[in-house]
C-alpha positions as CSV (number, residue, x, y, z in Angstrom):
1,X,-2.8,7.9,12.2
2,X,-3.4,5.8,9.2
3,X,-3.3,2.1,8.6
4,X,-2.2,0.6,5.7
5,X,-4.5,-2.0,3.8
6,X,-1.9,-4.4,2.3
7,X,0.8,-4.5,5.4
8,X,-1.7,-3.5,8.2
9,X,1.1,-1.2,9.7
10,X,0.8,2.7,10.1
11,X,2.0,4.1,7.0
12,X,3.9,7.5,8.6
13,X,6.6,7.7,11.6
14,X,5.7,10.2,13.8
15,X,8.7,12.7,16.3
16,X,7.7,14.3,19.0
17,X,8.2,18.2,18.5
18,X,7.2,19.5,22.0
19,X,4.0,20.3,21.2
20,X,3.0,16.5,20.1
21,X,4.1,14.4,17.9
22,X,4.4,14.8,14.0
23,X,4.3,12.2,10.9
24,X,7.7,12.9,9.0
25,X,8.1,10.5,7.2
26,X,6.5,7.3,5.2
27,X,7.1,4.1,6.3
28,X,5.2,1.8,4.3
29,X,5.2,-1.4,1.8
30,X,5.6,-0.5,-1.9
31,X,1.6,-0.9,-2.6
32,X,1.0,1.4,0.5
33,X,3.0,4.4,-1.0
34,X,1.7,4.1,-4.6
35,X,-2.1,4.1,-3.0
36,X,-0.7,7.9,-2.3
37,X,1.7,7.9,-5.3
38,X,0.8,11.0,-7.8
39,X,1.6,8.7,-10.7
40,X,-1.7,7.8,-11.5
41,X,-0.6,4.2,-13.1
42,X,1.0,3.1,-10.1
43,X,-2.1,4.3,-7.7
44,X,-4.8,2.8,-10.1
45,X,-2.7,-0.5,-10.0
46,X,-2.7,-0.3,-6.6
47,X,-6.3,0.8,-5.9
48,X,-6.6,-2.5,-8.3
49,X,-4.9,-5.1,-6.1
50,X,-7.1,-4.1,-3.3
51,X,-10.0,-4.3,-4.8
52,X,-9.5,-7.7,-5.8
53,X,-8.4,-8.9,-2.5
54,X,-11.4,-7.5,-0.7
55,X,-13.2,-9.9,-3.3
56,X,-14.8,-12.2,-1.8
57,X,-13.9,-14.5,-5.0
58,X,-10.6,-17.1,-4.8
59,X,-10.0,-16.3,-8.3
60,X,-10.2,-12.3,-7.9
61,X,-7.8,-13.1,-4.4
62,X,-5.7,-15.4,-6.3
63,X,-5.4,-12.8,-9.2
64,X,-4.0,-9.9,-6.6
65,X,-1.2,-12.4,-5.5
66,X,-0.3,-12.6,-9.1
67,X,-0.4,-9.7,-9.9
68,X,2.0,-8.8,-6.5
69,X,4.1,-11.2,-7.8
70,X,4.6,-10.2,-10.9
71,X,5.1,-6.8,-9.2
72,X,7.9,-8.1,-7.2
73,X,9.5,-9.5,-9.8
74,X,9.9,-6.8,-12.8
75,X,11.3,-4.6,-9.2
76,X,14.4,-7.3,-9.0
């Protein structure tokens, strides 16, 4: 069982195959999958925006948000 930083949700759904249950697949926010993603842009954004909301800085916080934003934004 993982946990997801940025939605605080597991990241995987699990079935139960007889013998115990299984993760199959991911169900997570955007920022969750590209902490995994093999693209190594996406994950070092990612890795980015949670450093800088771990800050302990408003600015560094308030820079994540943007930055989320922004991320949201270019998607739509």
């Amino acid at each position: 069982m993982s946990i997801c930083p940025f939605c605080k949700c597991d990241s995987y759904e699990y079935v139960d195959v007889g013998i115990g249950r299984v993760p199959v697949a991911v169900v997570c926010c955007d920022l969750g999958i590209m902490l995994d993603s093999k693209d190594k842009t996406a994950s070092k954004f990612a890795w980015k925006i949670l450093q800088l909301q771990r800050s302990h800085s408003p600015r560094k916080k308030a820079r994540a948000k943007r930055m989320i934003e922004q991320m949201e934004r270019d998607e739509s």
